[in-house]
Every structure is written in structure tokens, then in C-alpha cells.
C-alpha positions in Angstrom: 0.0 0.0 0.0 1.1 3.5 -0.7 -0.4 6.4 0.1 -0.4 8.8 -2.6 -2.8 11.9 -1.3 -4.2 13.9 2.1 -7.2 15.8 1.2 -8.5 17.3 4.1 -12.3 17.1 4.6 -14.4 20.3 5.6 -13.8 21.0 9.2 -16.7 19.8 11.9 -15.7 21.2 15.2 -14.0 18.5 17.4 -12.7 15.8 14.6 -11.1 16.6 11.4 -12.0 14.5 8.6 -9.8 12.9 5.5 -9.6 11.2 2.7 -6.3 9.3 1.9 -5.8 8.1 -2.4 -3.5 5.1 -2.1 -2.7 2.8 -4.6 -3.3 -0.8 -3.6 -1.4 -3.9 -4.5 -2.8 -4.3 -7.7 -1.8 -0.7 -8.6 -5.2 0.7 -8.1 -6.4 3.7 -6.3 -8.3 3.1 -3.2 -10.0 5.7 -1.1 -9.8 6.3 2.2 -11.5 8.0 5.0 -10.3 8.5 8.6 -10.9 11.4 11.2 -8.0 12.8 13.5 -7.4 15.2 16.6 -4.5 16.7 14.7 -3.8 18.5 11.9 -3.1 16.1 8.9 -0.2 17.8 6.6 2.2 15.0 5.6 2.3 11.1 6.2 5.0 11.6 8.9 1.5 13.4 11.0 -0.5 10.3 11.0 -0.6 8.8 14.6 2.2 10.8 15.9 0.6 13.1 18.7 -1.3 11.6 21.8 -4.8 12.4 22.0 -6.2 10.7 24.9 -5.9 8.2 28.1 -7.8 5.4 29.3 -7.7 4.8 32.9 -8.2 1.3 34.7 -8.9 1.9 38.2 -9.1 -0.2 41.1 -9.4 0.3 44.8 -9.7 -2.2 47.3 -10.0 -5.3 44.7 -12.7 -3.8 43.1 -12.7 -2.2 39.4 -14.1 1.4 38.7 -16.4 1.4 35.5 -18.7 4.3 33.9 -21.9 4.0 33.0 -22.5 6.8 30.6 -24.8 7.7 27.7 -22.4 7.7 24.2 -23.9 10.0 21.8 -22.6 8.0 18.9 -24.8 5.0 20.0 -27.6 6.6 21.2 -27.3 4.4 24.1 -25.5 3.8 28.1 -22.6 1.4 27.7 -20.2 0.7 30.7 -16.7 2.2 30.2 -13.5 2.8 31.9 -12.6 6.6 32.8 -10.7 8.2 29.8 -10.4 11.8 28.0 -8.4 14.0 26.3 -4.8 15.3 27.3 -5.1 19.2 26.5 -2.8 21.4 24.8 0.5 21.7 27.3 -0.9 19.5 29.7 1.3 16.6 31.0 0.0 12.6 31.0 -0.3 13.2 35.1 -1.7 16.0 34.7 -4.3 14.7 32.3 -5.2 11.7 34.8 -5.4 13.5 37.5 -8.5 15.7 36.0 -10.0 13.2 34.1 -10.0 11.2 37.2 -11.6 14.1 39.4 -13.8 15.1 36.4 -15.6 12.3 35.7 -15.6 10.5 39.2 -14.3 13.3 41.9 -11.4 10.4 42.9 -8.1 10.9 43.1 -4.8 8.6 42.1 -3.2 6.9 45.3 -0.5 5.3 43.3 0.3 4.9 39.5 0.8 1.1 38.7 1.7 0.9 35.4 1.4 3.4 32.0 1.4 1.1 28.8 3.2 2.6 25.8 1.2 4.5 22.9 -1.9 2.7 21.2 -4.6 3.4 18.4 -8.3 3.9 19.8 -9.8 3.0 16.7 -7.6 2.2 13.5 -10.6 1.5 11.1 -11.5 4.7 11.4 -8.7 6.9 13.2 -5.3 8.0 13.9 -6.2 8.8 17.7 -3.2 7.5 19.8 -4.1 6.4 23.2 -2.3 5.7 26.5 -3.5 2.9 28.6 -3.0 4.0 32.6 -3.4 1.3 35.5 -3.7 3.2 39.1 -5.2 2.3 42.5 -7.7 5.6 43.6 -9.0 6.5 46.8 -11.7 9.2 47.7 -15.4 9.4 47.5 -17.3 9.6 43.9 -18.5 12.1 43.3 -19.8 13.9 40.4 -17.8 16.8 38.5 -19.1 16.1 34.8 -20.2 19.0 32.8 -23.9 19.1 31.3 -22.6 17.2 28.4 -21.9 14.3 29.7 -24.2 12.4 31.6 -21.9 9.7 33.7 -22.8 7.3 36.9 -19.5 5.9 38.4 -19.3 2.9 40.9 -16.6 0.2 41.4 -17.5 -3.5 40.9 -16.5 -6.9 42.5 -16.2 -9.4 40.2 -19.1 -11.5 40.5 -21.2 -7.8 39.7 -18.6 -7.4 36.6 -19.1 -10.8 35.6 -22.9 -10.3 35.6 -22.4 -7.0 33.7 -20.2 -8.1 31.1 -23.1 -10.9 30.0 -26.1 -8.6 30.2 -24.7 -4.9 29.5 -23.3 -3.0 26.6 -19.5 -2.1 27.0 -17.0 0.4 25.1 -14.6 -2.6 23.1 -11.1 -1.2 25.8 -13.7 -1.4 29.0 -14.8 -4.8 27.8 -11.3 -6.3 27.5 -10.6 -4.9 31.1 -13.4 -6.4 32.8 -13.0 -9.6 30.8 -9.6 -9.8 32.4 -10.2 -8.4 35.4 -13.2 -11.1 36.8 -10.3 -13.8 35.1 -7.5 -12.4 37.3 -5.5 -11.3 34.7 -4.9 -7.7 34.8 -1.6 -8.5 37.3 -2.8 -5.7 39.8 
């Protein structure tokens, strides 16, 4: 595959949208579409610049999930706490108000940060950071009017029970899969 042309798409607020030409292996064009965070000028911009993070939190052996209403699916699914990293802000600093945004916890100790990942490579360049932390404190909630978001930390019988009968973001999914199997190594 090689990627012959960047047209960028007419702005719409948050996401920028794109349409790659590439020739495929049979010499043909193909055309693509992705959105982005970032500003699309050359190859060398595709999936270089952190967008977000994705929090797995636990505290006392039990894991923190969101149950929040996802505009793009018209529907509640359960997902981990996540967001954007702002312009100048620093990954700790980004965790630390996600954290309190979205659940008005704070981080007691940082367990592991996995290296860069895609979101959603179908469809996206966004590049992700996977965070594992233990939290303490009180929920409580901090969202803006936008966002309509119930936290609550789950044993694993309850996350087992959730994970057959609820919907779930794909990363939050994963995470609870391996958290009632005792394989996230916290």
C-alpha cells in the first residue's frame, strides 16, 4: 500500500476529517476515510501526537467502570474513565483531572502506563495511553452538562454479571474480561 494523497475534509468542530488516495497492491487507487485530533499535513502526522488516556482503576480489589450515555450509539454502555490530554498538559496531569472530572477520585498510586496505542484504527489515527492506578476518595460527580456519567466500582461477581447482560466500550470490555479472570496482574 502506498499512500499517494491527504485531502482534508471540511472542518466539523472536534474531529477533522480525511480522505487518503492510495494505490493498492494491484496498482489501483483506493480511497480512504479517517478522522484525527490533529492536523493532517504529511504522512510523517498520521498517529504521531497523543490524543487521549484510558484509565483502569481499582481500589480495594474492586474495578471502577462508567456507565454513561455515548452520543454516537444513542445508548449507556459501561466504560473505563478516559479523555483528552489538553494542549500543554502533562499525562499526570491529564489523569489527574480526568480522574476528578468524571468521578471526583483521586490517584493513590500509579501502577503501570502502557506505551502509545490506536483507539480505533478502522476509522482513526487517535493514539491512546492505557493507565493502571489504585484511587481513593469518594465519587462524586464533577461532569459537565454534556456528559451524563454514573461511576461505581464492581466486584467481580457484579462485573461478571455485567459483562453478559450490559453494553460495553470494546477497551472497558477487555478490562473487565480480564479483570473477573484475574489477569490484569494488579
Amino acid at each position: 500500500m502506498k499512500l499517494l494523497k491527504i485531502d482534508k475534509n471540511e472542518k466539523s468542530g472536534f474531529l477533522k476529517s480525511y480522505t487518503f488516495t492510495y494505490e493498492n497492491k494491484l496498482g489501483k487507487e483506493k480511497k480512504y476515510e479517517i478522522v484525527s485530533h490533529h492536523e493532517i499535513n504529511s504522512p510523517d502526522d498520521i498517529g504521531e501526537k497523543l490524543s487521549g488516556i484510558s484509565m483502569v482503576c481499582i481500589r480495594d480489589g474492586k474495578l471502577l467502570l462508567l456507565r454513561e450515555f455515548r452520543m454516537g450509539v444513542n445508548q449507556y454502555v459501561y466504560n473505563l474513565c478516559a479523555g483528552m490530554v489538553e494542549a500543554g498538559e502533562s499525562i499526570e496531569e491529564a489523569m489527574s483531572r480526568e480522574l476528578y472530572e468524571e468521578t471526583g477520585l483521586r490517584i493513590k498510586r500509579v501502577i503501570d502506563i502502557l506505551p502509545d496505542s490506536f483507539a480505533a484504527v478502522g476509522i482513526s489515527d487517535i493514539v491512546n495511553k492505557i493507565i493502571f492506578l489504585e484511587v481513593e476518595g469518594e465519587i462524586e460527580d464533577h461532569t459537565s452538562a454534556n456528559e451524563e456519567i454514573e461511576a461505581a466500582f464492581y466486584s467481580k461477581d457484579e462485573v461478571t454479571r455485567l459483562i453478559n447482560t450490559e453494553k460495553f466500550s470494546a477497551r472497558a470490555q477487555i478490562c473487565a474480561y480480564f479483570f473477573i479472570k484475574g489477569m490484569l496482574g494488579i
